[in-house]
N, C-alpha and C positions, 0 to 999 in steps of 0.2 A: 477720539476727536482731540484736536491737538488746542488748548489753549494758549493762544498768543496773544489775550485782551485784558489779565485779571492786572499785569502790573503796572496798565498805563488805563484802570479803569474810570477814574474820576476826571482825564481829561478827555477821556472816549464819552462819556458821558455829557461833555461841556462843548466839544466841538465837530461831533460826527454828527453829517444829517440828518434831519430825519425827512421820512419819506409823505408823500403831497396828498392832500385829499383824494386823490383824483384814483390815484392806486387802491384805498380802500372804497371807494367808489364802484369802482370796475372791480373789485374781488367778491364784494357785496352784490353787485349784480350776477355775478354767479349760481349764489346759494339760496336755497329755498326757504332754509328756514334758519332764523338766527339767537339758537339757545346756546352754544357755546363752540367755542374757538381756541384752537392750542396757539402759544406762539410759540416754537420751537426753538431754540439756542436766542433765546428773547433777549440777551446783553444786556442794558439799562430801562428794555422793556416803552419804548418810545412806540413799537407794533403794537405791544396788548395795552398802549392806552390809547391808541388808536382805537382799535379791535372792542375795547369795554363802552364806546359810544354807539355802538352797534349791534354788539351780542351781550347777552345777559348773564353768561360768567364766562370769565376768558383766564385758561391755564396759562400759566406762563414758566418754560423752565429754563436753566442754563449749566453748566456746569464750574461756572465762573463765580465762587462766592461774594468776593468784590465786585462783581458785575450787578449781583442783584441785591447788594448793597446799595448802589446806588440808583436802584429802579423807581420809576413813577409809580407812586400809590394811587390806587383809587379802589373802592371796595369790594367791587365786583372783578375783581384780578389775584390770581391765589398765585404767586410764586414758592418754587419750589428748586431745589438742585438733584436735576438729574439729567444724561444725559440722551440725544435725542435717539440712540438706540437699544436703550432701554425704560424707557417710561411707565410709568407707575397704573396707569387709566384705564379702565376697563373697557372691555368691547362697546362699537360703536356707539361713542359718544358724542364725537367731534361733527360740528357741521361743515368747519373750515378746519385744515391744519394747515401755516403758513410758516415759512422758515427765508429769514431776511438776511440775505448775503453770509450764510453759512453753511447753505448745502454743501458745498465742494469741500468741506470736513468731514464729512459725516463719513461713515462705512453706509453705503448707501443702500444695497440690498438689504441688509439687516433693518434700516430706517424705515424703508419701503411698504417692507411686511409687516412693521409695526401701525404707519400712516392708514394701509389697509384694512388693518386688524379694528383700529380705535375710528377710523371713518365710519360715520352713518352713509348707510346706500342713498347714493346722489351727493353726498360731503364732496368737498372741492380740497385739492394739495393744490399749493403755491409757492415755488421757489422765486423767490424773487430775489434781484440784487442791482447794484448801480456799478456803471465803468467808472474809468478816470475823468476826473471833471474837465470842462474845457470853458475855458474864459477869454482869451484872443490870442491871436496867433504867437504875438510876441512871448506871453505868460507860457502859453500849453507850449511852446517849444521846448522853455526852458524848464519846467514840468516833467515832459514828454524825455528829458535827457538826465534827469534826476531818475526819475521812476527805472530806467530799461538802462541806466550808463551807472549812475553813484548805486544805486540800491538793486541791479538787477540780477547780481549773484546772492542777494540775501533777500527772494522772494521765496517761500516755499511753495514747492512744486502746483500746488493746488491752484495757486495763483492765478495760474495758466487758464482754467475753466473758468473764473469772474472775467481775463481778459476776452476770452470766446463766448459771454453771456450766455455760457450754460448749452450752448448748442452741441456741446460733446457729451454731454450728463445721457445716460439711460435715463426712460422716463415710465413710472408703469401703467398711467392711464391715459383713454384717448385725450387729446390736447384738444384747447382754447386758444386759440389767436390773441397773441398778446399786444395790446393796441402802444403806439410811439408813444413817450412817455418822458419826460424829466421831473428833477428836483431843479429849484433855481432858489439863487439867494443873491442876496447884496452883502459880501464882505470885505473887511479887512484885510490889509497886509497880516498883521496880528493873527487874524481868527484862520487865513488862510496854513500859517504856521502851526498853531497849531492843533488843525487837523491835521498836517503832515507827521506831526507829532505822533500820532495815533495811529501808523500805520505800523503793520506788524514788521515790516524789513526793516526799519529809521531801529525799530526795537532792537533786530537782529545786529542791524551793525553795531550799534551799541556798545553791545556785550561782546561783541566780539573786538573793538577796535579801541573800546572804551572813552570815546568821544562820539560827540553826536555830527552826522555828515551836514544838517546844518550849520554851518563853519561860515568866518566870515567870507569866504571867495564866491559861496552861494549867495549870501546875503548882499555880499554887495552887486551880483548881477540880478538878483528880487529886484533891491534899487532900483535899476537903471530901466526896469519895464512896469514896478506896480511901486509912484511915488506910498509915503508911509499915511498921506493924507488922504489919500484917494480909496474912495468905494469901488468893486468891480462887480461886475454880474458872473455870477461861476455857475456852472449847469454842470450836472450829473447824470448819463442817459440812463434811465433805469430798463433793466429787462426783468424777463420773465419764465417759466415754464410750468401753467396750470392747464391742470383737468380735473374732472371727473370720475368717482367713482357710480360702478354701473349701479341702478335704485333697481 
């Protein structure tokens, strides 16, 4: 698994979503019983504190030590570094195992047989992730030519299966209907930067170019659609791909 988060982890931590009631909601409705929950490539861990309001120990791993540096504490959450095809857990433990916009890293069959291995009969997997966010036509345009024009030779390949929400993924239990779904927030010009900040290609150019592509010629067409005074509603479509393991 490829780590592209540990060097931009304290503003991944300040400015990446997190995901809505609504999704632990619908994933809780799933499961039968809620003794404990892995979050798999957990980053700053925003899912297993989600996850510890619900289940009564929730593992949490990553292979990003910076990552889980800056993780949410709360008692009943044991982080650990390791990575998600190889984990440490013994057979069927898990009630849930959930993995939040990181499957399409993984070596996936090897993952699979693990999720299998450490599910309890009837445990639920849930890959879940969010696309590009959309806030009005003027903004996601100029978004929409950043993401796929300045940054779309420095996406890595994986990319490609968050832009298809996961509809290419092999999957190895029978599916759940995964119901429509957003995050929404009220932000900044500021806070909208940076998360942009935090994506792994903004990373790539970087280092490759050794300048960052927000540059004033972006900034100054940000201006002209998102004043610096102005709130905007930004939405994130979240998808999905959960089942069932047979009880």
């Amino acid at each position: 698994m490829k780590d592209n988060f540990s060097a931009q982890a304290s503003i991944y931590a300040q400015f990446r979503p997190g995901y809505p009631a609504q999704l632990f909601d619908f994933l809780c409705d799933q499961c039968e019983v809620y003794d404990c929950a892995w979050d798999c490539a957990a980053g700053n861990g925003q899912m297993a504190a989600a996850l510890a309001q619900r289940f009564r120990q929730v593992e949490a791993t990553d292979i990003s030590e910076k990552q889980l540096a800056q993780a949410i504490r709360q008692p009943n959450i044991r982080y650990s570094m390791e990575a998600a095809e190889t984990p440490s857990f013994p057979d069927e433990v898990f009630d849930l195992v959930v993995v939040g916009q990181a499957a399409h890293w993984f070596d996936l069959d090897t993952f699979y047989r693990q999720a299998d291995r450490m599910l309890k009969p009837g445990g639920v997997l849930a890959l879940v992730g969010y696309n590009l966010l959309r806030i009005d036509a003027a903004t996601d345009t100029l978004i929409d030519q950043f993401y796929t024009g300045v940054l779309g030779k420095y996406w890595d390949a994986e990319r490609r299966l968050v832009d298809e929400a996961y509809a290419g993924l092999p999957f190895p239990f029978p599916e759940i209907g995964f119901p429509e779904m957003f995050m929404q927030y009220e932000w900044s010009v500021d806070h909208l930067l940076g998360y942009l900040n935090t994506w792994s290609a903004l990373q790539h150019y970087v280092r490759e170019n050794g300048r960052s592509p927000l540059d004033e010629a972006f900034l100054s067409e940000l201006r002209t659609v998102w004043p610096k005074e102005t709130a905007k509603t930004v939405r994130f479509p979240i998808f999905g791909r959960i089942g069932r393991k047979d009880g």
